[in-house]
Structure formats: structure tokens, C-alpha cells
N, C-alpha and C positions, 0 to 999 in steps of 0.2 A: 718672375720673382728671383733675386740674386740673394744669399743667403752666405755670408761669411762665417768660418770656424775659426777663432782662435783657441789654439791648445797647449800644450805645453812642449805637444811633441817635437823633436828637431831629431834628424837623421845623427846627427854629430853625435847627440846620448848615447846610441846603440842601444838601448833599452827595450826590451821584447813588449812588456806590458804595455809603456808606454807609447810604442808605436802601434799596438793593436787597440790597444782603446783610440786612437786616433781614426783608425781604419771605421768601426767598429761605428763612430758618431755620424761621420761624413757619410757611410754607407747605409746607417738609417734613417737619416734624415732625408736623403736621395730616395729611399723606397718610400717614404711619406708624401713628399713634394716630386714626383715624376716630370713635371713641368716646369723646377725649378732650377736655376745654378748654385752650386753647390763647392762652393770649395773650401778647403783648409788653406788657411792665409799663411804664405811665406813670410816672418816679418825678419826685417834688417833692424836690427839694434843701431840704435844711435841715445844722445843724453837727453833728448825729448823724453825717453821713456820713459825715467824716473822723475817722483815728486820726493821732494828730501821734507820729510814730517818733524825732522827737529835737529836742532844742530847737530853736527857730527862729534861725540870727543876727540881729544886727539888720541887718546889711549886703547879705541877702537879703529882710528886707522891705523893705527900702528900693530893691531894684531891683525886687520885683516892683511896688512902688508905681510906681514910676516910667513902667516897662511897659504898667501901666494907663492912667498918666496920657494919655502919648505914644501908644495907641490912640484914647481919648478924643476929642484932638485931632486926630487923622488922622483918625477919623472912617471906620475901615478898614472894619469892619462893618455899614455902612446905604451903599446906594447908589436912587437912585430905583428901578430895576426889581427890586429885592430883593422887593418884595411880592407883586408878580404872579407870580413865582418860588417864594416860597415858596406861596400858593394853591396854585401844580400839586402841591406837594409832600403836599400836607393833603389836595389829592383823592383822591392815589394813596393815602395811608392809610388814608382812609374807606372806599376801596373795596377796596384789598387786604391791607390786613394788621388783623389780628385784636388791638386795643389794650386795654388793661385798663377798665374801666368809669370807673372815675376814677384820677386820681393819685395814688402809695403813695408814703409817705416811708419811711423806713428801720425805725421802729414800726409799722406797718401793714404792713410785707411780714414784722417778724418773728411779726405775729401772727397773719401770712394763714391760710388754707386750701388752699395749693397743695400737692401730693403730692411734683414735682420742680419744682427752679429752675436753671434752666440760663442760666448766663451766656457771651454769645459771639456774633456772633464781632464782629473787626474788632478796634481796639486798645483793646480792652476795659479793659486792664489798662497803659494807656501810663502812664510812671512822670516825676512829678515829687518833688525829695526833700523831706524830711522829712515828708512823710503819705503815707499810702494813703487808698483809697475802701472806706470797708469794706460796702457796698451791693456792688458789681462783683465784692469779692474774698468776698463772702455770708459775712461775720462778724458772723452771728446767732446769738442762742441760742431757738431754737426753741420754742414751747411746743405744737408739734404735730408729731411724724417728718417731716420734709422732705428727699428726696433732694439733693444737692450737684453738682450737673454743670457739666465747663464745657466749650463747642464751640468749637473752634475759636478761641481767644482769641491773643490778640495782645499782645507789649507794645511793638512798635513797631520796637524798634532791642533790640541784643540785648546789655542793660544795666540792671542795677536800681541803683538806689543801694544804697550799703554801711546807710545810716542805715535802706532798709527791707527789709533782706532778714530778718530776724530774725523780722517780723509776717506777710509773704507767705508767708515756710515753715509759721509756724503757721495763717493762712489755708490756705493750700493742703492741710497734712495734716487736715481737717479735710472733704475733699470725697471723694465715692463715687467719681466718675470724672472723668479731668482729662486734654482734648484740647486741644492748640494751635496753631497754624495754619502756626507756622515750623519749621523740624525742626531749624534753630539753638537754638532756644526749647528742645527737645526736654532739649539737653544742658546750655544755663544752666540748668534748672531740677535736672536733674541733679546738676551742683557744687552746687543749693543743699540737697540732701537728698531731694529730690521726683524720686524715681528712676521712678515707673509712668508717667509721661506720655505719651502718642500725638501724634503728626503727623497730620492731618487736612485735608481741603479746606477750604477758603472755601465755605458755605453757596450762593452763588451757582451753582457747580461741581455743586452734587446736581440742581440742577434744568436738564434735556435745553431744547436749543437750541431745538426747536421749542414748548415752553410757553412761551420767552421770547418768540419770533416771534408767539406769539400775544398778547401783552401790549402789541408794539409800535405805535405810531404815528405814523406820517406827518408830521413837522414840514412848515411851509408855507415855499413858497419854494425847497425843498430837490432834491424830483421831478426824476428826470431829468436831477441836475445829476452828471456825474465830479467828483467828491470827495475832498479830504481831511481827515477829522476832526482835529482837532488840542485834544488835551485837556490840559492844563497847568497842575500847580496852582504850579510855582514859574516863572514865565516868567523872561526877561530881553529887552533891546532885541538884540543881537547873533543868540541865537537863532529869534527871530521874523522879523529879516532874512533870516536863512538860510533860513527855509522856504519864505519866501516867492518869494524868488528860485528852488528848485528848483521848486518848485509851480505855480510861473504860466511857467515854461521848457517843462514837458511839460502846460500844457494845464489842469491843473486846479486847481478853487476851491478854497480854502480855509472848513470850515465851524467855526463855535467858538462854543463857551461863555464869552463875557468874563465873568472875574471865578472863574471853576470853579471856584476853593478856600471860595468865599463871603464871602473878603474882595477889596475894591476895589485895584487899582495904576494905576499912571501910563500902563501900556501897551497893556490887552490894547481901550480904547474904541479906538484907533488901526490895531486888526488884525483880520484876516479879510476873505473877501468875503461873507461871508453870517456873521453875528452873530446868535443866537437868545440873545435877554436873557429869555425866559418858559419856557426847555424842560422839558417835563415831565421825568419818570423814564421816560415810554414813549417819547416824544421820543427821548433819549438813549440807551435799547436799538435802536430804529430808525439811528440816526446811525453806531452801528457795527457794525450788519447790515449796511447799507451803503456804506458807505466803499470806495476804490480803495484808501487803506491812513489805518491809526490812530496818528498820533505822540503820545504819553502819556510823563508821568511816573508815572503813576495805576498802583496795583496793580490796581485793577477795570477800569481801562482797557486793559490787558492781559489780566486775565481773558476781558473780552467778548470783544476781540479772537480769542482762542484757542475762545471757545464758537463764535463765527461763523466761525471759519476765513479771517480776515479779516489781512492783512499790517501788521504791524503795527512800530513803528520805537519800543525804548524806550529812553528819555532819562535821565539824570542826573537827581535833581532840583540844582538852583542854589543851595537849601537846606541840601543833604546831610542831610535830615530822611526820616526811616521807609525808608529806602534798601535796610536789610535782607528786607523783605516782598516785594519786589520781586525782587531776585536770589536769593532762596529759591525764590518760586516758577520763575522762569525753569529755574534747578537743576533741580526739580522736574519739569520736562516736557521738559528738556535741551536747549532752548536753546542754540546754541554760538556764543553771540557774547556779550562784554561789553553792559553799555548806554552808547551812544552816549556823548562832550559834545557840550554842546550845540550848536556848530555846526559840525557837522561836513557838509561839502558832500557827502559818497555816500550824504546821509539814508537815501533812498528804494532806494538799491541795495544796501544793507548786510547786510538780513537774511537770517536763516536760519531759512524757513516751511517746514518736516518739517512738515505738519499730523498726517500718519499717526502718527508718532512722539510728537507732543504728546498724540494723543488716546490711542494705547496706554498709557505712561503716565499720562494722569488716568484713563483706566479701575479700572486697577488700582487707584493712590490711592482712589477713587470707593467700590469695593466694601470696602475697611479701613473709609472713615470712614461708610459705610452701615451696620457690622457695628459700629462702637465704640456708635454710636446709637441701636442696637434692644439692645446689651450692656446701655447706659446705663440705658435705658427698662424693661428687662426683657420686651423684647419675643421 
């Protein structure tokens, strides 16, 4: 049995969560099907990918042009430690997750030889309007039986555009089994006709705490210091005061990732006391094994948190982008606090760590979406 993964991961993100939910799928499914091939598919973009769902304005290319432009010139995307960064990321692939042999463009996965393609998790399916990805949304015509699966999948915020709902429902009636990550998701898909869907975890979630401990490693400098992680993919300058000043009141450092979303800001060279510009992926499983407590805007930032039983403070993003993943899950393991703004001075006294209670519920979750994915698999 050959078993294709399309995800959203790509080494170029830099993105911690992102690449360990990648790991995290590919390495559960591989302990399900022992006797199967298993890979996450390298795909090459080319314009097969997209289906255009409705005309384009011209007033909409002309802003994404502009978009472009004004990244171009920011310059947001390259910063010097960006390489050595991504390096760790290329290692952690080589060594744990199982990639397709070369890069498949959209022709070459419809003519693959895999049995199932399973697309998922993470915002697999995030929506901008007038196209979809018909690669993510597997709107192939086959010329070999290829099962249809999707794990866990995500579109972000719990909104498609009107221009692609039409192509998505025939995407979607078109797949053997269909899991998604938000239980919001559960029920837009619902209104759109796609009534069988499942709520499932995050990939991350199947795999037990101590296989992650065994993954992790040691950043330097860090040893023995009281800590607090602070992971942020939307900062601001008010919020970073604030931490700051609770943080260094009772005693403890500050440790960070400048730059965590992969693009560059004006702020984050100017914070922390301990800055790791190179952290691996094992790095950053170790960062919040350890922590005294994890302040995140991050969905997976809170997931580790919950895996390590680790106090953890979650934040608005300043964005108000993918906001929805986050208070689902919180829901999901009942949480009973809002997430933060961001500077709010009771940072560190606010939360509400039931760890018993978070684990009862993902237990439960845990066995659904173990049971949806040997359904899937026909195991």
C-alpha cells in the first residue's frame, strides 16, 4: 500500500508548528500501516494548480500587485539568520519525515501510483477568492483508484468565499472520507451540502508526549535558566512592554524566537533576553517542555503547551487572522478563559490550567480521530 500526504508544510515557511504537524501525520500513519509507503509529497507549483471560480476584477489585481510590490520592498521575507534557520529545518526533514523522492506537480500526482492521498492537516484549505488549489482540494481525475482522504484540514477562519463555494462542494463530494480540524468547520461545511464531516485533532495530538521528549533538544544558553517562552507570530511594541515588565518583576527571562511567523518586523531584534535566531524544531519542542509558562498567539503553541502540561497565557493575535483555530481548540479541552489582549497586566495570573480536564477531553477526541483514520485507511 502507497499512501500520499499532501500538507501545507514546505521547508521555505520556517514554521515550527507547521513542520511538526507535518512530522507528527506522516509518522502516525506510518505506525498504523507498518507495511505501507508513506510519504509527504513534494509538490512543484505550476498554473495547473489553480481553478479561477470567477472572474478576476481588475481592482483586485491591482491590489494584489501592489501587495507584492510593498513586500518586495520591505524586504519582509529574507533576513540574515533566515538560512541557518532554515538549515535546521531541512535537517529535521531529512531525518524525520518520510518526503516523496522528487517533486510532483499536479500531472504527476494525477498519474501517480498511490492507493490513498490524504490531504491535512494545518490550513490546508485557507481561502483566498476567486481560485481554489485544486492539488490540496485533490481535483484529479485519476487514471488509477485513488482513495480521497482528508485529516484534519483546516481553512483557517470559518469563511469561504461565495465565488468558491460552488467548486469546494464539488471538490469535497468527490472524497471517501472528510475530517477537519475545527468543529466550526464541521457545520460551514454543512450549510455548504457536505453533511458527513468529522472534528478531529491536530496530528500533533496522536503522538504521546513522551515521543515528543524524545525528539527534543537542548538549545544553548537556555539550561537552567527560569523561563518564559514567548511565541508570537503577530507582536506589537505595547504588548512586548508588557511582558516584559511582568517577567523581569518575578525573576524571569524571557526566551524567543525573533521573527516566528518567518517574516522580519521592526520589533522582535529589540526583545527578549535570550534570542535563538538558528532554533531547530527539536529546539522549540524542548523550549516548551520547559518553560515556567508559554505566552503564544500560536495554535501549536498552545497545543505543545497542553501536550507538556505547561501554563500557558493565550493571546489575541493583533492581526485577527486564523483566530478561529485557536478558540476552537481552547473549546475543545474547556479552557475557561477568553484569550487575553494583549497587554493585559494579570498576564501570568489569568489562567485556567485543569490539566486533568484538558487531558480527559483530548483523550476522548484522540480515540474518535484514531478510529476516523484506520476507518479511512481500512484498517
Amino acid at each position: 500500500m502507497k499512501i500520499g500526504i499532501i500538507s501545507e508544510y514546505t521547508t521555505s515557511t520556517i514554521n515550527y508548528g507547521n513542520c511538526l504537524q507535518a512530522y507528527a501525520l506522516n509518522h502516525y500513519i506510518q505506525s498504523l500501516c507498518v507495511d505501507a509507503e508513506v510519504q509527504t509529497i513534494v509538490i512543484r507549483h505550476s498554473y495547473k494548480d489553480k481553478i479561477l471560480t470567477s472572474r478576476i476584477p481588475i481592482s483586485a489585481l491591482w491590489k494584489k500587485a501592489f501587495q507584492r510590490i510593498g513586500r518586495f520592498f520591505n524586504n519582509e521575507g529574507n533576513f540574515p539568520e533566515r538560512e541557518s534557520r532554515k538549515k535546521q529545518f531541512l535537517k529535521f526533514e531529512n531525518e524525520y519525515i518520510n518526503m516523496s523522492d522528487t517533486s510532483l506537480e499536479y500531472t504527476d500526482i494525477e498519474h501517480s501510483d498511490y492507493n490513498f492521498l490524504i490531504v491535512g492537516s494545518d490550513v490546508v484549505w485557507i481561502q483566498g477568492r476567486y481560485y481554489i488549489n485544486r492539488i490540496k482540494f485533490l481535483d484529479f481525475n485519476f487514471h488509477n483508484p485513488i482513495k480521497r482522504v482528508a485529516y484534519a484540514a483546516s481553512f483557517g477562519d470559518d469563511y469561504i468565499p461565495e465565488e468558491n463555494k460552488n467548486d469546494i462542494r464539488r471538490c469535497l463530494k468527490q472524497f471517501d472520507n472528510i475530517s477537519v480540524r475545527e468543529s466550526t468547520t464541521v457545520e460551514m461545511l454543512k450549510r455548504l451540502g457536505i453533511g458527513d464531516a468529522r472534528a478531529t485533532l491536530d496530528p500533533t495530538l496522536l503522538v504521546a508526549a513522551c515521543e515528543w521528549s524524545n525528539l527534543e533538544m537542548e538549545p544553548k544558553g537556555v539550561g537552567g535558566t527560569k523561563y518564559v517562552f514567548v511565541y508570537l507570530q503577530s507582536p506589537n511594541l505595547s504588548q512586548y512592554k508588557m511582558i516584559e515588565k511582568i517577567c523581569h518583576e518575578k525573576n524571569l527571562q524571557i526566551v524567543s524566537i525573533p521573527f516566528a511567523s518567518g517574516r522580519k518586523n521592526k520589533l522582535d531584534r529589540a526583545f527578549g533576553d535570550i534570542c535563538l535566531w538558528d532554533a531547530s524544531p527539536q529546539n522549540w519542542i524542548w523550549l516548551m517542555h520547559h518553560a515556567e509558562y508559554v505566552i503564544t498567539d500560536s495554535f501549536h503553541g498552545i497545543v505543545f503547551s497542553t501536550i507538556f502540561r505547561r501554563k500557558f497565557v493565550p493571546v489575541q493575535r493583533n492581526d485577527g487572522h486564523l483566530m478561529n483555530r485557536l478558540t476552537d481548540y481552547l473549546n475543545t479541552i474547556q479552557y475557561e478563559a477568553e484569550p487575553l489582549v494583549s497587554n493585559n497586566p494579570g498576564l501570568l495570573e489569568y489562567g485556567n490550567w485543569d490539566f486533568d480536564t484538558f487531558d480527559y477531553n483530548l483523550d476522548k477526541k484522540r480515540k474518535e480521530s484514531i478510529d476516523f483514520l484506520k476507518e479511512a485507511l481500512g484498517l
